[in-house]
N, CA, C and O atoms as a CHARMM CRD file, in Angstrom:
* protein
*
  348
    1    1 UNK  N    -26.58100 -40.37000  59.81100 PROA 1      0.00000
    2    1 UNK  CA   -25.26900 -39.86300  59.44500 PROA 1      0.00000
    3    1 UNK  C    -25.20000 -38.37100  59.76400 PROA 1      0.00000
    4    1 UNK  O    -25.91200 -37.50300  59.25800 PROA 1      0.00000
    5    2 UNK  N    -24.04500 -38.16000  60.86400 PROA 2      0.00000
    6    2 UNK  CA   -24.04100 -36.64200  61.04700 PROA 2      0.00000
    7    2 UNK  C    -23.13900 -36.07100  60.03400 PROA 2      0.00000
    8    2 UNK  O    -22.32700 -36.86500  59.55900 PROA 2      0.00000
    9    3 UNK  N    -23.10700 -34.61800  59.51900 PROA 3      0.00000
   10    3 UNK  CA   -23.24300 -34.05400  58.12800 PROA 3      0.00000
   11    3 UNK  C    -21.83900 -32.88200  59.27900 PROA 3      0.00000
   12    3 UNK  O    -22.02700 -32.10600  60.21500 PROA 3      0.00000
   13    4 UNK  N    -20.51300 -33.34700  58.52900 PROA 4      0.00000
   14    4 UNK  CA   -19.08700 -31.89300  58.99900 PROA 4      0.00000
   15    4 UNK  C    -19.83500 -30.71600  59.13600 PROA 4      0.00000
   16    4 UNK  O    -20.40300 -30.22500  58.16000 PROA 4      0.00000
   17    5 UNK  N    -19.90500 -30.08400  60.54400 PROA 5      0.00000
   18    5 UNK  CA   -19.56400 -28.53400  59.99400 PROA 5      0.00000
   19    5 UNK  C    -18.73500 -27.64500  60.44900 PROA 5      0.00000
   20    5 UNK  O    -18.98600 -27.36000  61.62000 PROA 5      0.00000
   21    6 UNK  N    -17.80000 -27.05600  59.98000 PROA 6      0.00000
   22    6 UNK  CA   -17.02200 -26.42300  60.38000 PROA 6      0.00000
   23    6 UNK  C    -17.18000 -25.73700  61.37200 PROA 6      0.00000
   24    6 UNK  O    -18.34700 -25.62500  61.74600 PROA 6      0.00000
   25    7 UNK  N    -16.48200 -25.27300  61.89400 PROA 7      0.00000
   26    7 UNK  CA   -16.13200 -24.38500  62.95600 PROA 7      0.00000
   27    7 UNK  C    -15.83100 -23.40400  62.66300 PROA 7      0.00000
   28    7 UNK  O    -14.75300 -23.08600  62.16000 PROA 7      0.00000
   29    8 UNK  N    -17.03000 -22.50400  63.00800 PROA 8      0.00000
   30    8 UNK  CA   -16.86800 -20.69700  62.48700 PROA 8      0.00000
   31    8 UNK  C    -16.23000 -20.01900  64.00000 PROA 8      0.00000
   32    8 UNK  O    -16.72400 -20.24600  65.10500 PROA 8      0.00000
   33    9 UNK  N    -15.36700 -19.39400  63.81400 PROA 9      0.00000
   34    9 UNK  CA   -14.75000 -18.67300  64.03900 PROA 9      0.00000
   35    9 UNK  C    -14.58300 -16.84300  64.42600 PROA 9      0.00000
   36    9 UNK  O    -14.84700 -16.30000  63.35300 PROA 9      0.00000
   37   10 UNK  N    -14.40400 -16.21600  65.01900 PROA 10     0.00000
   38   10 UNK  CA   -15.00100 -14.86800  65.20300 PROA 10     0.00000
   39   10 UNK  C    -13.35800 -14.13900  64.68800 PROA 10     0.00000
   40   10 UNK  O    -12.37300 -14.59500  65.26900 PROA 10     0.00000
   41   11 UNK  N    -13.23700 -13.54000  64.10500 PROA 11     0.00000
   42   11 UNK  CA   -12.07800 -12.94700  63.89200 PROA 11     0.00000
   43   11 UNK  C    -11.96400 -11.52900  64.46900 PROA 11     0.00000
   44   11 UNK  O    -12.93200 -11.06300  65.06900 PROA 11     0.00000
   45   12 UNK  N    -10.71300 -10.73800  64.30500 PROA 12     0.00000
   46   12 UNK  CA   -10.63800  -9.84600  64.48000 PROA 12     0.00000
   47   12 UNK  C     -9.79900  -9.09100  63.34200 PROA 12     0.00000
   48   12 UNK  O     -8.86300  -9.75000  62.89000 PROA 12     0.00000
   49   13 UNK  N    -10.03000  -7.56600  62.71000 PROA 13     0.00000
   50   13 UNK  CA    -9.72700  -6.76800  61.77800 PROA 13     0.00000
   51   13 UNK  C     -8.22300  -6.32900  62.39300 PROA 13     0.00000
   52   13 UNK  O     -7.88500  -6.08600  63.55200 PROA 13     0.00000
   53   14 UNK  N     -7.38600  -6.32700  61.01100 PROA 14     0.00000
   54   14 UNK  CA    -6.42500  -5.79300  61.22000 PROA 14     0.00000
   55   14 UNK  C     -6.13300  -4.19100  60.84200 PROA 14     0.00000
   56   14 UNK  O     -6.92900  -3.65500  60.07000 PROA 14     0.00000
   57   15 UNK  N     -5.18700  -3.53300  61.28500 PROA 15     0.00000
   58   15 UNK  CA    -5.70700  -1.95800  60.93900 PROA 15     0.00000
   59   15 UNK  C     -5.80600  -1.87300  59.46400 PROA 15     0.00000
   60   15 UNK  O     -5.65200  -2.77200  58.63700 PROA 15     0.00000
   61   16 UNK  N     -6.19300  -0.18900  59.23100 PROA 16     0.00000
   62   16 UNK  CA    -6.24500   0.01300  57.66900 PROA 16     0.00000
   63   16 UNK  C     -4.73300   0.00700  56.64400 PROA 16     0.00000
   64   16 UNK  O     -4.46600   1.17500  56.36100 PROA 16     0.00000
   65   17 UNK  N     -4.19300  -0.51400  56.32200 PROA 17     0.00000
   66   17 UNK  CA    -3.08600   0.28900  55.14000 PROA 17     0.00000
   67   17 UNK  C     -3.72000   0.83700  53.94500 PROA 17     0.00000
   68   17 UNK  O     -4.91800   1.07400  53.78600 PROA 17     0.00000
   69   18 UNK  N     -2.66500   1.02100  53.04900 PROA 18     0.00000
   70   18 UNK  CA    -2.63300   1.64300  52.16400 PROA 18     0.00000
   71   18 UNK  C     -2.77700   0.18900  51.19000 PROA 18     0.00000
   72   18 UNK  O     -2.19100  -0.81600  51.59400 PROA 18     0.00000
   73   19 UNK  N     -3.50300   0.13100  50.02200 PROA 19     0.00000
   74   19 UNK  CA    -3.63700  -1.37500  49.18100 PROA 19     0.00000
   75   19 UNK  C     -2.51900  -1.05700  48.75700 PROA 19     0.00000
   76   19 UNK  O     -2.12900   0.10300  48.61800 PROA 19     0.00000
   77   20 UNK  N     -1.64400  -2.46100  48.41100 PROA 20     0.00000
   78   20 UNK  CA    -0.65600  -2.37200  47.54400 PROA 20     0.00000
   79   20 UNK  C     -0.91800  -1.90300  45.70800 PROA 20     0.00000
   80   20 UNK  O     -1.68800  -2.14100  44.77700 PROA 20     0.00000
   81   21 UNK  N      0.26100  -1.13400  46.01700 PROA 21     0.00000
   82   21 UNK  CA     0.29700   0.25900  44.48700 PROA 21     0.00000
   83   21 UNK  C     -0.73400   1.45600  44.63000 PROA 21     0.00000
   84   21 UNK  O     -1.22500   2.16700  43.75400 PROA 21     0.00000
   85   22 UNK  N     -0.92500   1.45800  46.12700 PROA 22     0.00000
   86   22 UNK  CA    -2.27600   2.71600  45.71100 PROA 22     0.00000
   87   22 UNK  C     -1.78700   4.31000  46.19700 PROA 22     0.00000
   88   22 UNK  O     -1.71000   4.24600  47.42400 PROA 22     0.00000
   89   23 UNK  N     -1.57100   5.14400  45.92800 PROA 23     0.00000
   90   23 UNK  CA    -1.23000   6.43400  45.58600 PROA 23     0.00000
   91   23 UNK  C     -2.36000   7.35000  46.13800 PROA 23     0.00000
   92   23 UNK  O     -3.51400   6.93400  46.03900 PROA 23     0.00000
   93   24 UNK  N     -2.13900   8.50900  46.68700 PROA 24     0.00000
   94   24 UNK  CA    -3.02100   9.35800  46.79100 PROA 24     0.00000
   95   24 UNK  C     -2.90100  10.06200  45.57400 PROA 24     0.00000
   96   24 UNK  O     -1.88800  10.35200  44.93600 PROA 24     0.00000
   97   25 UNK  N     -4.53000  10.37500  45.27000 PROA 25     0.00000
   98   25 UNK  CA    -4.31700  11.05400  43.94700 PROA 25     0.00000
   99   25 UNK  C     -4.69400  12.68400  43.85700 PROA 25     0.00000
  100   25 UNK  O     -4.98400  13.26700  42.81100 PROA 25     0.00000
  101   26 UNK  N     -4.63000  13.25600  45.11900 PROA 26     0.00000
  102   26 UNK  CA    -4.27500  14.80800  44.90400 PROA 26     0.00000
  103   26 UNK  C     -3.20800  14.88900  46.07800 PROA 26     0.00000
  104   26 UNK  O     -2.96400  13.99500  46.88800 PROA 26     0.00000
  105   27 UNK  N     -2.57100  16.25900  45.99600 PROA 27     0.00000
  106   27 UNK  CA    -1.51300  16.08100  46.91800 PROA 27     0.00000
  107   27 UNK  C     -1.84700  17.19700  48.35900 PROA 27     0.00000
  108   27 UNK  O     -0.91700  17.62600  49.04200 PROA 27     0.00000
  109   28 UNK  N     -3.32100  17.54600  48.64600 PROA 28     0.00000
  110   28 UNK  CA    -3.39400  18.59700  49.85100 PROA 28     0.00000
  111   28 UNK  C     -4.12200  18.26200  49.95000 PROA 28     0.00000
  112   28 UNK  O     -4.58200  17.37000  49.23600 PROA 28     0.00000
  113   29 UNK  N     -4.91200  19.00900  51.32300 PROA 29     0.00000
  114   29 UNK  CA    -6.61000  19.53800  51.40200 PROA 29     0.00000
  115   29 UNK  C     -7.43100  18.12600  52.00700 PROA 29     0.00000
  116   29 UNK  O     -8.46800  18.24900  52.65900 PROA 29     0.00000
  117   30 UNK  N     -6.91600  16.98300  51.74700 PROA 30     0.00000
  118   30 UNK  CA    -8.13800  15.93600  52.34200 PROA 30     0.00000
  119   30 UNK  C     -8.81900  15.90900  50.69600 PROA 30     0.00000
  120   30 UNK  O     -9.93000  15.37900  50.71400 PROA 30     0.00000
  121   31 UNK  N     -8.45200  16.29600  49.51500 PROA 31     0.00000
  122   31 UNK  CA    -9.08800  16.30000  48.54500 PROA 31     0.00000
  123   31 UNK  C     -8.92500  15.23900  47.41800 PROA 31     0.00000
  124   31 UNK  O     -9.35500  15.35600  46.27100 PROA 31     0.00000
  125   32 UNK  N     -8.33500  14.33900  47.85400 PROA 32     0.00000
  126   32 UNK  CA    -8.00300  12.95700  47.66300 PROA 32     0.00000
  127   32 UNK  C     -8.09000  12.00000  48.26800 PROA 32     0.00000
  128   32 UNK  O     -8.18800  12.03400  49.49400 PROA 32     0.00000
  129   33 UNK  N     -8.07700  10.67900  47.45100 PROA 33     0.00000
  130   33 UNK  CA    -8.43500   9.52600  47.86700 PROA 33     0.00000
  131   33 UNK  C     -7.83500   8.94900  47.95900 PROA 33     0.00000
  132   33 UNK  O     -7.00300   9.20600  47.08900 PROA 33     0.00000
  133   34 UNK  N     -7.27800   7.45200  48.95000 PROA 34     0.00000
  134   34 UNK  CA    -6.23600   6.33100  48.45000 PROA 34     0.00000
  135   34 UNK  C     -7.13900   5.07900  48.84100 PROA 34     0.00000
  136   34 UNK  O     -8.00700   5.18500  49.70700 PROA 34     0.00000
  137   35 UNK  N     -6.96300   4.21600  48.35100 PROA 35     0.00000
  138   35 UNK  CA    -7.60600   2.28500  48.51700 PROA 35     0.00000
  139   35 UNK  C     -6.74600   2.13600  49.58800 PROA 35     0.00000
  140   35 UNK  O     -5.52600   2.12500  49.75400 PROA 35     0.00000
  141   36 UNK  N     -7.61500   2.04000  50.18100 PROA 36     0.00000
  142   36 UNK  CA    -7.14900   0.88200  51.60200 PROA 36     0.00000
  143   36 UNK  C     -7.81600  -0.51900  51.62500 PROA 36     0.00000
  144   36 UNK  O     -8.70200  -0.97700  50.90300 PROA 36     0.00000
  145   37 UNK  N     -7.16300  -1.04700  52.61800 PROA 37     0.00000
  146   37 UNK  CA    -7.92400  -2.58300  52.87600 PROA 37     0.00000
  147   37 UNK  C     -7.03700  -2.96800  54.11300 PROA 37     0.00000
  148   37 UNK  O     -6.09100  -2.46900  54.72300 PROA 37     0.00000
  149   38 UNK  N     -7.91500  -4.26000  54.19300 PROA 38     0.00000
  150   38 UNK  CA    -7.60100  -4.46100  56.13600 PROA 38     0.00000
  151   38 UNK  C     -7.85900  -6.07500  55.89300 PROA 38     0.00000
  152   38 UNK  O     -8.40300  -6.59600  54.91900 PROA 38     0.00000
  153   39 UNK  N     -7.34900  -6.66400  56.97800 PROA 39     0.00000
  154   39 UNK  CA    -7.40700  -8.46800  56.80400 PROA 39     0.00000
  155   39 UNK  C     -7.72700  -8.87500  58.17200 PROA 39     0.00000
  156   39 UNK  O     -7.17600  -8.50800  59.20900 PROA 39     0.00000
  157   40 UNK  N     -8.98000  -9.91800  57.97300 PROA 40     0.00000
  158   40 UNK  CA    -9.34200 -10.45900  58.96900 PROA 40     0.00000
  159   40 UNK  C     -8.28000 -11.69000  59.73800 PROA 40     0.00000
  160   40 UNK  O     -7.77700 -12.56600  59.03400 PROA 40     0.00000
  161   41 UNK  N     -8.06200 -11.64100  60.99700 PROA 41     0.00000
  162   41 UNK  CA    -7.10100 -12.08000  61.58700 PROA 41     0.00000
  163   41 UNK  C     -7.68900 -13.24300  62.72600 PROA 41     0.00000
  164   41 UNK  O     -8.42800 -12.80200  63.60600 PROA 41     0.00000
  165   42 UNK  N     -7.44700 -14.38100  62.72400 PROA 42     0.00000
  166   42 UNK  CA    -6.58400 -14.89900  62.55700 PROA 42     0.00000
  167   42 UNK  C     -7.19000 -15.53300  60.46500 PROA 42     0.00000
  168   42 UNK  O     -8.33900 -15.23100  60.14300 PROA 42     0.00000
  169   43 UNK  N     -6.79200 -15.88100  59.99000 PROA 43     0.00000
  170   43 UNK  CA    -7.11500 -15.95700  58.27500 PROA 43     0.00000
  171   43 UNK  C     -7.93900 -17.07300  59.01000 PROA 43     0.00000
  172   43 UNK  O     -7.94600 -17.68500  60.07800 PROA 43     0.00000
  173   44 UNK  N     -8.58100 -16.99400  57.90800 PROA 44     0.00000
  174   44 UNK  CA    -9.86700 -18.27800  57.90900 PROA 44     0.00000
  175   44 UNK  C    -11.05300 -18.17400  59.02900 PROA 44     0.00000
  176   44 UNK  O    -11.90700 -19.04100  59.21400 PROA 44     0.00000
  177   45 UNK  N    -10.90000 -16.57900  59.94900 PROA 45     0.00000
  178   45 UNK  CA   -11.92200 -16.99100  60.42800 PROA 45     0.00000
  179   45 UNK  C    -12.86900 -15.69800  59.87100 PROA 45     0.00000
  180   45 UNK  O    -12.64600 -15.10900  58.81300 PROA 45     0.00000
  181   46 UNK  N    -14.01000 -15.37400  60.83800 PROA 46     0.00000
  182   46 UNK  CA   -15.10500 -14.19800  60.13600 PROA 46     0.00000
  183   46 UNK  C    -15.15100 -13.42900  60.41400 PROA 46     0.00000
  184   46 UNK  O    -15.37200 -13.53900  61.62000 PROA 46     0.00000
  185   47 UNK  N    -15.06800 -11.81400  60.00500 PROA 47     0.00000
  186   47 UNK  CA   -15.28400 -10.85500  60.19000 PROA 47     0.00000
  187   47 UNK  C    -16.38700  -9.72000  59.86500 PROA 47     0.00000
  188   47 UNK  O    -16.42000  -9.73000  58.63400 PROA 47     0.00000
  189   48 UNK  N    -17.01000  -9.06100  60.16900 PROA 48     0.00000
  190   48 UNK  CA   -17.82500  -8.24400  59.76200 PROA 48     0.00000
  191   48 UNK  C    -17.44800  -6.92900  59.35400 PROA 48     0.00000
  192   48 UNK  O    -16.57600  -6.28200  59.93400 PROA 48     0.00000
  193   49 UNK  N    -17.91100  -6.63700  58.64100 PROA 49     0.00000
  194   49 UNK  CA   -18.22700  -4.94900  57.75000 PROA 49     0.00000
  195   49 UNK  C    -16.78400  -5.59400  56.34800 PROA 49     0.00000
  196   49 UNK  O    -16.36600  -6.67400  55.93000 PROA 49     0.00000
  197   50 UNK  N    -16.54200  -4.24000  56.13100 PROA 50     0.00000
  198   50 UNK  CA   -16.15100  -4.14000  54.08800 PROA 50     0.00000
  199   50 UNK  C    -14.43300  -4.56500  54.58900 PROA 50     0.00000
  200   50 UNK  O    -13.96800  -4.19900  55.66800 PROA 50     0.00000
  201   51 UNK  N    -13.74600  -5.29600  53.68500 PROA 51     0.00000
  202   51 UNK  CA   -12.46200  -5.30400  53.32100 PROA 51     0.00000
  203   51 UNK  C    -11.88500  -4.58700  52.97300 PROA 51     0.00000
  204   51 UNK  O    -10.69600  -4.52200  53.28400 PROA 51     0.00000
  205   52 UNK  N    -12.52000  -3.65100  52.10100 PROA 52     0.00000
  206   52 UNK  CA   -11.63500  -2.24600  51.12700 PROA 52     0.00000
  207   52 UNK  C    -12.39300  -1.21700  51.57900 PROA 52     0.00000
  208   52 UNK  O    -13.40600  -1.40100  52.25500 PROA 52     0.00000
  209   53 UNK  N    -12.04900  -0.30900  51.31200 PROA 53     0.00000
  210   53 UNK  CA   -12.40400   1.44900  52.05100 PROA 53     0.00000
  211   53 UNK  C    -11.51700   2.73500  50.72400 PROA 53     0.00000
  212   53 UNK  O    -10.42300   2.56600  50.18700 PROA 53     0.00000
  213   54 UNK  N    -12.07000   3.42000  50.62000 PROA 54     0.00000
  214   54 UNK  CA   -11.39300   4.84500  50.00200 PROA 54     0.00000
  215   54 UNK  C    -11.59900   5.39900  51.39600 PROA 54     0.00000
  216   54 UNK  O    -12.41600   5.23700  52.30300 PROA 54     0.00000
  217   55 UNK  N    -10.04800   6.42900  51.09200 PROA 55     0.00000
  218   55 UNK  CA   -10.50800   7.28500  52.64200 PROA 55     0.00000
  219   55 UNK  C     -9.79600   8.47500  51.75700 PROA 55     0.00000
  220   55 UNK  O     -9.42600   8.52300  50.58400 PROA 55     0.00000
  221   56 UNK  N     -9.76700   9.53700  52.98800 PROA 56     0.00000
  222   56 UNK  CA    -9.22900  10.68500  52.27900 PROA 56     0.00000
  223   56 UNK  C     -7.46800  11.11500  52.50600 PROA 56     0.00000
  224   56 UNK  O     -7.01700  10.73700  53.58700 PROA 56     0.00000
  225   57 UNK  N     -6.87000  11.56600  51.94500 PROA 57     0.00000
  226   57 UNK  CA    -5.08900  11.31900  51.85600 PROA 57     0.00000
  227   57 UNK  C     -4.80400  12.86400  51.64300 PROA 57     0.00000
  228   57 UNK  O     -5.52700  13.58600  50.95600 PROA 57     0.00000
  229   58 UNK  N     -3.85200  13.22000  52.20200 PROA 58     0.00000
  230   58 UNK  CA    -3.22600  14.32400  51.99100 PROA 58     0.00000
  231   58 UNK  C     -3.39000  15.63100  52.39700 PROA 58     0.00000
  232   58 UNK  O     -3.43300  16.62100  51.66700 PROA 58     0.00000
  233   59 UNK  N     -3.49600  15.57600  53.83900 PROA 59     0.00000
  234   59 UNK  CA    -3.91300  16.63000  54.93800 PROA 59     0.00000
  235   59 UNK  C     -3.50200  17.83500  54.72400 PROA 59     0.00000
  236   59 UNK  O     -4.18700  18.79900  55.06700 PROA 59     0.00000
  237   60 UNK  N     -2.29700  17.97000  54.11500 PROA 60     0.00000
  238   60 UNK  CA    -1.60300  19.25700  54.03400 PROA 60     0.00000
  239   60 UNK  C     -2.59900  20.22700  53.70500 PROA 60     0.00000
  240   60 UNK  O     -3.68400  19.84400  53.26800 PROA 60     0.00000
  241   61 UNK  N     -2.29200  21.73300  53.90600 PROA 61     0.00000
  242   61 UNK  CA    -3.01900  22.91500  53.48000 PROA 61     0.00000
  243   61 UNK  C     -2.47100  23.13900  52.11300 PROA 61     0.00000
  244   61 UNK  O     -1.29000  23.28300  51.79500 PROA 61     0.00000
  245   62 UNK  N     -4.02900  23.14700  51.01100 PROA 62     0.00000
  246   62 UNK  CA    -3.16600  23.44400  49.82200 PROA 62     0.00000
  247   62 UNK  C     -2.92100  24.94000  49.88900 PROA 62     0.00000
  248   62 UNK  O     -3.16900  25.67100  50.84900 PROA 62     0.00000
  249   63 UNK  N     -2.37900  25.29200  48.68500 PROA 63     0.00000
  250   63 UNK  CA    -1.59000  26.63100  48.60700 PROA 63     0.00000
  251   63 UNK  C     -2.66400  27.51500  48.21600 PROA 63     0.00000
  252   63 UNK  O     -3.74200  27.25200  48.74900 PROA 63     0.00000
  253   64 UNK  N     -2.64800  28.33200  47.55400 PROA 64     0.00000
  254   64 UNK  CA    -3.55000  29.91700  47.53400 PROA 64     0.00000
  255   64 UNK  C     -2.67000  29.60200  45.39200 PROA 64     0.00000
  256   64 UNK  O     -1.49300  29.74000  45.05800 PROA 64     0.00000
  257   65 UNK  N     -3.61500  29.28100  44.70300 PROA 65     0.00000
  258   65 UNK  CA    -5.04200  30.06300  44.57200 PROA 65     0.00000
  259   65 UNK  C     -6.21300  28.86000  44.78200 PROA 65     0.00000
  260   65 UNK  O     -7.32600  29.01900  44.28100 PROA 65     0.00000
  261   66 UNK  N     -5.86500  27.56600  45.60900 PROA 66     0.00000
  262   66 UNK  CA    -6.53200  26.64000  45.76600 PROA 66     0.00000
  263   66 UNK  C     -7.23100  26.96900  46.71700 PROA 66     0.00000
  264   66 UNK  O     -6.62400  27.92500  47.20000 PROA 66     0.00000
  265   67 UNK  N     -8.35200  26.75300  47.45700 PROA 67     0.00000
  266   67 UNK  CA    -8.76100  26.11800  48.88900 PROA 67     0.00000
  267   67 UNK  C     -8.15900  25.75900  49.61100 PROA 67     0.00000
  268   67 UNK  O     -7.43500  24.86000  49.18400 PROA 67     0.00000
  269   68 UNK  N     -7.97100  26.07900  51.03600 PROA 68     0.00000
  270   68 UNK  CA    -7.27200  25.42200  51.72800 PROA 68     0.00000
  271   68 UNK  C     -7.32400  24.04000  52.20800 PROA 68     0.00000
  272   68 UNK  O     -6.49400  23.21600  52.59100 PROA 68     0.00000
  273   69 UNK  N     -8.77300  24.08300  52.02900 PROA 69     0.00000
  274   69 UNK  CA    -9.28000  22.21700  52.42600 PROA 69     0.00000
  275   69 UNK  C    -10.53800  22.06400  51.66900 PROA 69     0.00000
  276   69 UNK  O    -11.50600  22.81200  51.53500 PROA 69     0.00000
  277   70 UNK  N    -10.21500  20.69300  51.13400 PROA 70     0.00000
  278   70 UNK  CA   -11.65700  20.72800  50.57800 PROA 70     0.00000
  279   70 UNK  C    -12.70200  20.38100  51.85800 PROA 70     0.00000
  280   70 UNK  O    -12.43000  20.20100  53.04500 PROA 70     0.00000
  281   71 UNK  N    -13.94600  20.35800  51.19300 PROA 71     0.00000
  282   71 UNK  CA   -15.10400  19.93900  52.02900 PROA 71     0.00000
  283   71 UNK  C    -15.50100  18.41900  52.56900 PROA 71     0.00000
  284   71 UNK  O    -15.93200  17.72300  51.65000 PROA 71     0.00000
  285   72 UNK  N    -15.46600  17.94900  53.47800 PROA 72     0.00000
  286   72 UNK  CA   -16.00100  18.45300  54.58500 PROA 72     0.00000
  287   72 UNK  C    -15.04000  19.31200  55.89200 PROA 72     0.00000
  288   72 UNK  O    -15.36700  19.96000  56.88700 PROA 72     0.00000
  289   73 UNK  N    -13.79100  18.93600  55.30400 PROA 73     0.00000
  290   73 UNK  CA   -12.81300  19.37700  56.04200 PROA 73     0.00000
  291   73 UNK  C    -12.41300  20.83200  56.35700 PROA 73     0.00000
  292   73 UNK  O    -12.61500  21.64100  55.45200 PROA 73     0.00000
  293   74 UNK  N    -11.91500  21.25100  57.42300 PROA 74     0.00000
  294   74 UNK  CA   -11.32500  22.52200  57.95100 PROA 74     0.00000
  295   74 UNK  C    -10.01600  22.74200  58.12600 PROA 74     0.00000
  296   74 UNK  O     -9.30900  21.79900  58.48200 PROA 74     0.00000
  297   75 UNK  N     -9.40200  24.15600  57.88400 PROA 75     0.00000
  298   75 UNK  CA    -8.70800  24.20800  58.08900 PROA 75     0.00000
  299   75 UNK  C     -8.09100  24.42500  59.58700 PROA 75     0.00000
  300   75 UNK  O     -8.55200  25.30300  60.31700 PROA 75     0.00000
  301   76 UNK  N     -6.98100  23.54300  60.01700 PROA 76     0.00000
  302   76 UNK  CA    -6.61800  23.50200  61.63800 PROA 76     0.00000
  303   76 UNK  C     -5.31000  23.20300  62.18600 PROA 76     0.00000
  304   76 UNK  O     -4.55100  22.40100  61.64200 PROA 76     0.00000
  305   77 UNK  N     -4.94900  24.00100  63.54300 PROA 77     0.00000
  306   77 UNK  CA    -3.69700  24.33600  63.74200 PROA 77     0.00000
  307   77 UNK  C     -3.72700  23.39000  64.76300 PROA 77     0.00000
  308   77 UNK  O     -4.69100  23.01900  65.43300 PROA 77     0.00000
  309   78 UNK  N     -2.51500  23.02800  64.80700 PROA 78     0.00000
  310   78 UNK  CA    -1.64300  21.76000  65.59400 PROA 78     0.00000
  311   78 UNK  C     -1.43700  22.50000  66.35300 PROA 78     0.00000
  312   78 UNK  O     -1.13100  23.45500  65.63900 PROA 78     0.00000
  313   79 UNK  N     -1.32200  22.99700  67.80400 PROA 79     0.00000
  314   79 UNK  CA    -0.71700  24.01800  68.66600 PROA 79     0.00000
  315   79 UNK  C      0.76200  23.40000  69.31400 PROA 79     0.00000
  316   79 UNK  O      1.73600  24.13800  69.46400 PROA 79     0.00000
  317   80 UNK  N      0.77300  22.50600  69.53500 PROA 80     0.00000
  318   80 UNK  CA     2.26500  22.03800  69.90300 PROA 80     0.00000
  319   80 UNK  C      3.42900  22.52100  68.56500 PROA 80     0.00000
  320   80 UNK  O      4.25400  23.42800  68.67200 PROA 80     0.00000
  321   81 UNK  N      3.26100  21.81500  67.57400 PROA 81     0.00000
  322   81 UNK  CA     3.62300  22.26700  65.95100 PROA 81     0.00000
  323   81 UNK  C      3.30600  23.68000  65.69400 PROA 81     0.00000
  324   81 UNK  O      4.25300  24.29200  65.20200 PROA 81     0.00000
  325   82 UNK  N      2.68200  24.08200  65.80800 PROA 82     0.00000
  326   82 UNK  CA     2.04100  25.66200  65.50600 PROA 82     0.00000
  327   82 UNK  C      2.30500  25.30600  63.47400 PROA 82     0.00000
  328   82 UNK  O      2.85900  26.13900  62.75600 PROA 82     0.00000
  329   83 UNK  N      1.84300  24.13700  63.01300 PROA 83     0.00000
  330   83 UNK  CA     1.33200  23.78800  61.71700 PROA 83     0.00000
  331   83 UNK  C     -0.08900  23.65400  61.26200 PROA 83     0.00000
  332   83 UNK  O     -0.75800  23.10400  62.13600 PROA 83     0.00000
  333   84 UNK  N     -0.49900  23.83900  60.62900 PROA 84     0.00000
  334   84 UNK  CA    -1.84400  23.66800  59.88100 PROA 84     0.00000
  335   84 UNK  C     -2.25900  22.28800  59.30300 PROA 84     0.00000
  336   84 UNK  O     -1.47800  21.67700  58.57400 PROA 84     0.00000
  337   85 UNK  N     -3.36500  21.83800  59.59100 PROA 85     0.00000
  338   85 UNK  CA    -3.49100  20.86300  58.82900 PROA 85     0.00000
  339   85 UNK  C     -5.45500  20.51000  58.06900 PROA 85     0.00000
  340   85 UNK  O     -6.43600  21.13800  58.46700 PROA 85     0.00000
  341   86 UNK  N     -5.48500  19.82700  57.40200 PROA 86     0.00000
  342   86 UNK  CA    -7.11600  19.99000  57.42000 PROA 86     0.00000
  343   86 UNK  C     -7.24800  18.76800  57.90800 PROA 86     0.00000
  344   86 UNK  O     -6.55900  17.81800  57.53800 PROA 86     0.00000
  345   87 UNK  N     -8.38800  18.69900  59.00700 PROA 87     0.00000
  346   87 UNK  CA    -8.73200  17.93900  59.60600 PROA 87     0.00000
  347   87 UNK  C    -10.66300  17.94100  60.05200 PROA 87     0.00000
  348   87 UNK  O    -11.13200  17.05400  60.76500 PROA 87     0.00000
């Protein structure tokens, strides 16, 4: 008696969003975090590495008497924009 086995499948990752209800929780600098997550595509088949991720949110330059960016980040100019951002 031969014994089903499914058919595994190789998937592919869909990009990162933002998880539903998730907020950055500082508002400059790269000094915040938001939940992301990503879905393996087509559903049901396999993907490799993590589903969920923290990344960092909120590029803006904070203001003075803050840091301008937290660490690891720098502060950096867009030259087309001639804006700042930490990156």
């Amino acid at each position: 008696m031969k014994l089903f086995q499914p058919e595994v499948c190789a998937g592919t990752w869909t990009a990162w969003t933002a998880a539903p209800g998730a907020t950055c929780n500082d508002t400059c600098g790269n000094c915040g975090i938001i939940s992301m997550q990503r879905y393996c595509f087509p559903s049901g088949c396999q993907c490799s590495g993590a589903f969920t991720s923290q990344q960092p949110c909120a590029n803006s330059v904070c203001l003075f008497p803050r840091a301008s960016c937290c660490a690891p980040y720098k502060k950096t100019i867009d030259v087309p924009t001639k804006s700042f951002y930490c990156g």
